[in-house]
C-alpha positions in Angstrom: 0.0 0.0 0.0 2.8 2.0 0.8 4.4 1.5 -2.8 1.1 2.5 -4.0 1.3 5.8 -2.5 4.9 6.4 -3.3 5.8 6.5 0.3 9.4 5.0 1.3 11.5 5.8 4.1 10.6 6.6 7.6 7.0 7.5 8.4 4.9 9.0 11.3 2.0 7.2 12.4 -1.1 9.2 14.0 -4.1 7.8 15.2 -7.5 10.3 14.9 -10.4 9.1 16.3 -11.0 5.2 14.1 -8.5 6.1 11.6 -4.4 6.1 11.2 -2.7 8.2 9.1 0.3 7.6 7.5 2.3 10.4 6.5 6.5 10.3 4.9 8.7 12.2 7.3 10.8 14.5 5.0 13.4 14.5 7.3 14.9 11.5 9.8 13.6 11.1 13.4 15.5 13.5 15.9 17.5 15.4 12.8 19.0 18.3 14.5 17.8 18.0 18.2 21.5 18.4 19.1 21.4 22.4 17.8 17.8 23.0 18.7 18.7 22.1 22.5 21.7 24.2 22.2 19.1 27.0 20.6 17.3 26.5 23.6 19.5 26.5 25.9 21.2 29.9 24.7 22.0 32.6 27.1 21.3 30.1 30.3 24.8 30.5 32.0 23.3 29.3 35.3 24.8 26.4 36.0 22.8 23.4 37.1 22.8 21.9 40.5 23.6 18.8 41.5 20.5 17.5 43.9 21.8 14.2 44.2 25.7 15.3 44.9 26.3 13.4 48.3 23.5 10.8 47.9 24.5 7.3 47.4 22.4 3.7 48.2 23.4 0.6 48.1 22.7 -0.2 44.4 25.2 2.6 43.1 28.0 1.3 45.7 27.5 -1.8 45.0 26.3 -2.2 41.4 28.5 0.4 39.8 
């Protein structure tokens, strides 16, 4: 059905009330996410806090 529609390639899958629509992504999954969370991120020179610096449990001591 797919060949039929000249769809290859990756495709996003959205279901709307009984129905799912295919549509071709022009583009692959996550292109770019690495520049958009810089975008994002721009002018934040806060840096973040650690709120688990000093916590341990067992798993972490004895697992890693």
């Amino acid at each position: 059905m797919l060949d039929k529609c000249r769809i290859s390639g990756y495709v996003s899958l959205e279901i709307v009330e009984d129905m799912i629509n295919i549509k071709p992504l022009n583009k692959k999954p996550r292109e770019n996410w690495d520049l958009m969370f810089k975008e994002a991120n721009a002018g934040n020179e806060e840096i973040e806090e650690n709120y688990f610096e000093g916590v341990t449990n067992e798993f972490d001591i004895d697992e890693w």
